[in-house]
N, C-alpha and C positions, 0 to 999 in steps of 0.2 A: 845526975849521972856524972861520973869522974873519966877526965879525959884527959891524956898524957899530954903534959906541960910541950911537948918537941914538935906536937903537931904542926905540920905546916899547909895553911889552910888555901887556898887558889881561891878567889871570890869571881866570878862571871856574868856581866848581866848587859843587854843591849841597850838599857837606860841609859841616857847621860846623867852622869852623875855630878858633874858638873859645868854649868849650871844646872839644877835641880831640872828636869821635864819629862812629871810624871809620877804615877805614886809607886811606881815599882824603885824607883831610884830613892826613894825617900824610907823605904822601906828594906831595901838591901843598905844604905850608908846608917841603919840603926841597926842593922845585925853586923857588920863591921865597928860599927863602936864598942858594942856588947865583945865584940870578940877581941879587940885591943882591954876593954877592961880585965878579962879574963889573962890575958898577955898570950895572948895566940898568937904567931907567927902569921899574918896573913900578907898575900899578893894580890892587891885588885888587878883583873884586867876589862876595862870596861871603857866606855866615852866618854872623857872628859876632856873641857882646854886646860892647858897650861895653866896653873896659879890657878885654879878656880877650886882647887880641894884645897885645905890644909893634910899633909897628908903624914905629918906627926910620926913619924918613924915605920909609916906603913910603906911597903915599898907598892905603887900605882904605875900601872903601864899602860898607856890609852891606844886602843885605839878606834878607828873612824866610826860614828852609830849606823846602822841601815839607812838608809834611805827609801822610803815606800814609793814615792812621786811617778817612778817609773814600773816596776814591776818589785811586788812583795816578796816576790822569789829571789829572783834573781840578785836584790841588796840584800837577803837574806845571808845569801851563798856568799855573798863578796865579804860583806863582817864575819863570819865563820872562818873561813881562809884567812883572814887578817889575822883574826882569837889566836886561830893552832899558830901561826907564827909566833904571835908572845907565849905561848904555851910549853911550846914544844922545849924552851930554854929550861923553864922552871918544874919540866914534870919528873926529871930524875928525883928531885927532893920533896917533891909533893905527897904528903897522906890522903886528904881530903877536898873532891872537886865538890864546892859550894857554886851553885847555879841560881841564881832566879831566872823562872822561865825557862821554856827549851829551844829558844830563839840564840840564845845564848852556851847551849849544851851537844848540840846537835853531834859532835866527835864522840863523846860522853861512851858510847856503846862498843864505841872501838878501843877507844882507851883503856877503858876497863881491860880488855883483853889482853893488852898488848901491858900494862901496867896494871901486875897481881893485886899490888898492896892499896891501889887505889880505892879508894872510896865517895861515892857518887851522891851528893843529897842534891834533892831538888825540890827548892822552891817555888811553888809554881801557883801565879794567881789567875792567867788564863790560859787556855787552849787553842792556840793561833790558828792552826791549821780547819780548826771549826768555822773560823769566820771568813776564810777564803768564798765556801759558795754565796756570802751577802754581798760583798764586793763586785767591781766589773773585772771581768777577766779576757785574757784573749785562748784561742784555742788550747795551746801549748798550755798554758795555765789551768784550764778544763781538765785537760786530760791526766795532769800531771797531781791532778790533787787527792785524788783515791791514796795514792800511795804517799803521800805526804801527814796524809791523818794516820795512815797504817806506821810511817815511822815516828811522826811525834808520840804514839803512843808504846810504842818500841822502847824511846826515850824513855818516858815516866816508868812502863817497867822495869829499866833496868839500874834504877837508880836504888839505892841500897837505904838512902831514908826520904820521905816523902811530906813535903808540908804544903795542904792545899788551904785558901782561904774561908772555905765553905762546906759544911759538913754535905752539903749539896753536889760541891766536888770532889769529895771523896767518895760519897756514895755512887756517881757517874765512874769514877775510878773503878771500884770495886766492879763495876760489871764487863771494865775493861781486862781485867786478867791481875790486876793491879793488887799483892795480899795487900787485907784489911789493918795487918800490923805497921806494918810499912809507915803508914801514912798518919799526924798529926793535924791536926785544925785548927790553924792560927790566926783569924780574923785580921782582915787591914786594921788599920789604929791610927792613931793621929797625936799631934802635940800639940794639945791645945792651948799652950803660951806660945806659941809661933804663928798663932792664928787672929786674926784681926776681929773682934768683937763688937765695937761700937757702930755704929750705924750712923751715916751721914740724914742732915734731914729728908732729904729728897727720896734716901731708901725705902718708906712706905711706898713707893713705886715703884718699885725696881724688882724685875725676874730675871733670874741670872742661870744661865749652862755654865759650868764650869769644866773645861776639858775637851779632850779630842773632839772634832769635829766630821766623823767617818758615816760612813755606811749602818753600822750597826747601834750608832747611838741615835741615830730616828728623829733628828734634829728638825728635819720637814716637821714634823708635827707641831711642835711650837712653834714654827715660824707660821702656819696654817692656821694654828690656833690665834696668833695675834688679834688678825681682825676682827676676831668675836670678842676678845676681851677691849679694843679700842672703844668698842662700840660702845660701853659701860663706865671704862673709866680709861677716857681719849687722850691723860697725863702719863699713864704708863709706859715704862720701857725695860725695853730686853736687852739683856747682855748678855754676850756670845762669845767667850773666853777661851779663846784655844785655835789652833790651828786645824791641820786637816784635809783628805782631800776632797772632803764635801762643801770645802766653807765656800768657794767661790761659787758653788751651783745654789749655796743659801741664801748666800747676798743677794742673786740672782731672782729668785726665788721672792727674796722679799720685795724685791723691786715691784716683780711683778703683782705682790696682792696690795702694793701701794703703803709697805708698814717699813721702807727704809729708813725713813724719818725715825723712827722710834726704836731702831736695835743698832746698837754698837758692837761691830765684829772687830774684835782684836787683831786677830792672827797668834802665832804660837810666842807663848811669852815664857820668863824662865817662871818657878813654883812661885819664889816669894811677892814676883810683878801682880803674878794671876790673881794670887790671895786678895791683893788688895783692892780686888773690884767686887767683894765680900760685904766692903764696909756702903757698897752701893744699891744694896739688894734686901731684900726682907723675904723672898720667896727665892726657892732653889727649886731646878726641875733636875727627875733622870725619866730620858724616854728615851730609853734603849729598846729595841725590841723584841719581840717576846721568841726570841728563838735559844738554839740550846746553850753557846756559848754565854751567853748574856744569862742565862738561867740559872748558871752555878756562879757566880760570881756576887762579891756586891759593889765597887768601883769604889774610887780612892773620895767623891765626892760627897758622898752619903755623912763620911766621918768630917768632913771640912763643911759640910752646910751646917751639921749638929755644933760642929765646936764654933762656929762666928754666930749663933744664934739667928740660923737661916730657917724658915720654917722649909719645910720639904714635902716635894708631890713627885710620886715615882710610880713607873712601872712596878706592876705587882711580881717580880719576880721572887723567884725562891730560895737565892742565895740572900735575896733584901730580906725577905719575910723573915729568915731566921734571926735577924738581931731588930726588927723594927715594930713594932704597934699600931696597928691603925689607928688614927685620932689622939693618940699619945704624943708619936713625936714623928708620924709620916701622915699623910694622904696618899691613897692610890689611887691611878685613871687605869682605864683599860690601852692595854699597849696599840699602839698605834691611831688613834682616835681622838683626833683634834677638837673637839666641841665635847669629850669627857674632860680634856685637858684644860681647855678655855674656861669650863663650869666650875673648875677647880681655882684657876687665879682667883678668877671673878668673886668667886665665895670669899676667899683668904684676904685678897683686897679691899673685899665691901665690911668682914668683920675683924676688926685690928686685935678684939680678946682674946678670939679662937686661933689667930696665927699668932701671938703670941705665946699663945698655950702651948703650940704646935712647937714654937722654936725652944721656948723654955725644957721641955718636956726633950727635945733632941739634944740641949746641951748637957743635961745633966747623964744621959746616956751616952753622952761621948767620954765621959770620964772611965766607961766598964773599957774603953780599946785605946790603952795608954801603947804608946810608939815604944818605950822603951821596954817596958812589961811585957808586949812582943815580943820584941827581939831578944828576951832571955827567955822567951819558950821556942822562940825557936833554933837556938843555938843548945839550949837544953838536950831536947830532941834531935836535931838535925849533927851535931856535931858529938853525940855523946856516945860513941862507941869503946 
């Protein structure tokens, strides 16, 4: 698609982008490259520290990321407020608000109105306001969330191009009011030379979570699972990579089934620190749980297990199911169900062929979702008006 050289393009996202934390940030800073190739005019405004981008004649304006720790909402509202401050400067000369997510768009619907010529794309790889009822909430948050799903999805309509990670979430889209044209399907991706491959000796033991540590990634289950796999092979160990507001109730947790000894909780590290507890692991888990949000998605670690040559055991869900194989280059447990999960190390650990096969079989599939081949479909699409 041809698109006028003068564009100036507004880029949005609550990721910090630098330091890297997270696959939305790794995934908006390759659709910003792609659009410097292109020589697009673009203004990030997003979380970053100082000196942590090169920012190459882009012009970058930080500011502060959410903070969950207290209430989801409420650092929701305070980063929003912060955005339209840097916004508000640069919208007389704006053609194109480029969004990842609507944590980061939420003005989006007024703007439009108030500015003709604008044009709204949204990148969007989950639906926040879905995973509000998994979480603990307090009243005010109860009551307040009916209408917080009724306007993130106000948001996504009213966005002029639409790129979801899963044909899974478009098709949810589409029953949302959401037209079918609209909307692009551009899978996460990964760069698999920025990915640690080798494998330390000790990694024929090692099960490793990579990423958030929340409510909805179901992390109890592999910590529950532990002691049935100790029991079989009492050298293994877990590592628990990310931060979170469930990690403290984990640690907790393991104490309590007596498997603290054998899992290493990080805390939240930047992307490249995380990666490299990659080269510790032989087996990658996602046990997120089997609800909707999690249903249309497929998470940034799928493609980061495949590209270090992680074997992988996942929740069966349906945004996974569209790029992955059983026995190829996934195993699946049933979601929530620590002793289908345990049955599954246990296997991969006791036969070194068949997790071998497993992880061979995932890296050469991480080659179909190149990060950069991304991000020229989705700039393709999203910016070719």
């Amino acid at each position: 698609m041809k698109v006028k050289t003068a564009n100036t393009i507004v880029v949005t996202t609550h990721d910090s982008l630098g330091p890297v934390n997270g696959g939305g940030a790794l995934r908006t800073l390759a659709v910003i490259q792609e659009m410097k190739n292109r020589l697009f005019k673009a203004i990030v405004i997003a979380p970053f520290e100082p000196g942590a981008i090169d920012q190459n004649g882009t012009l970058y304006l930080p500011v502060p990321p959410p903070r969950k720790e207290r209430s989801q909402i409420l650092s929701t509202l305070k980063f929003n407020f912060r955005l339209l401050a840097r916004l508000i400067p640069v919208l007389g000369k704006t053609d194109i608000l480029f969004a990842h997510n609507t944590i980061a768009s939420i003005w989006a619907p007024f703007l439009k109105v108030i500015f003709k010529r604008l044009k709204f794309v949204l990148d969007i790889t989950d639906i926040h306001a879905e995973y509000l009822p998994i979480g603990k909430r307090n009243i005010a948050e109860i009551l307040i969330t009916p209408f917080l799903l009724w306007y993130e999805y106000l948001i996504i309509r009213s966005a002029d191009r639409i790129i979801t990670a899963t044909q899974a979430m478009k098709q949810h889209l589409i029953t949302k009011g959401v037209e079918a044209d609209k909307i692009q399907v551009v899978y996460d991706s990964v760069d698999k030379e920025k990915i640690p491959q080798k494998k330390e000796a000790a990694a024929a033991w090692g099960v490793i979570h990579l990423g958030a540590i929340d409510r909805q990634h179901n992390v109890e289950v592999l910590i529950a699972a532990i002691p049935v796999v100790l029991k079989h092979f009492p050298q293994a160990k877990f590592f628990l990579v990310g931060g979170g507001r469930e990690k403290e109730n984990m640690q907790k947790l393991a104490a309590r089934l007596g498997v603290q000894h054998r899992c290493i909780f990080t805390g939240s590290l930047p992307c490249g620190q995380a990666r490299e507890f990659l080269t510790k692991a032989a087996i990658g888990v996602i046990t997120r749980k089997d609800v909707l949000p999690n249903r249309i998605i497929t998470t940034l670690k799928v493609f980061e297990y495949w590209a270090s040559n992680t074997a992988v055991i996942s929740t069966s869900a349906d945004g996974i199911r569209e790029i992955a194989s059983a026995g190829k280059n996934i195993l699946w447990f049933r979601s929530g169900n620590a002793n289908a999960l345990a049955e599954k190390i246990v296997l991969l650990l006791n036969d070194r062929a068949y997790r071998d096969k497993l992880a061979s079989g995932g890296f050469l599939r991480a080659d179909d979702f190149n990060s950069a081949q991304a991000a020229e479909r989705i700039v393709d699409f999203g910016i070719g008006f």
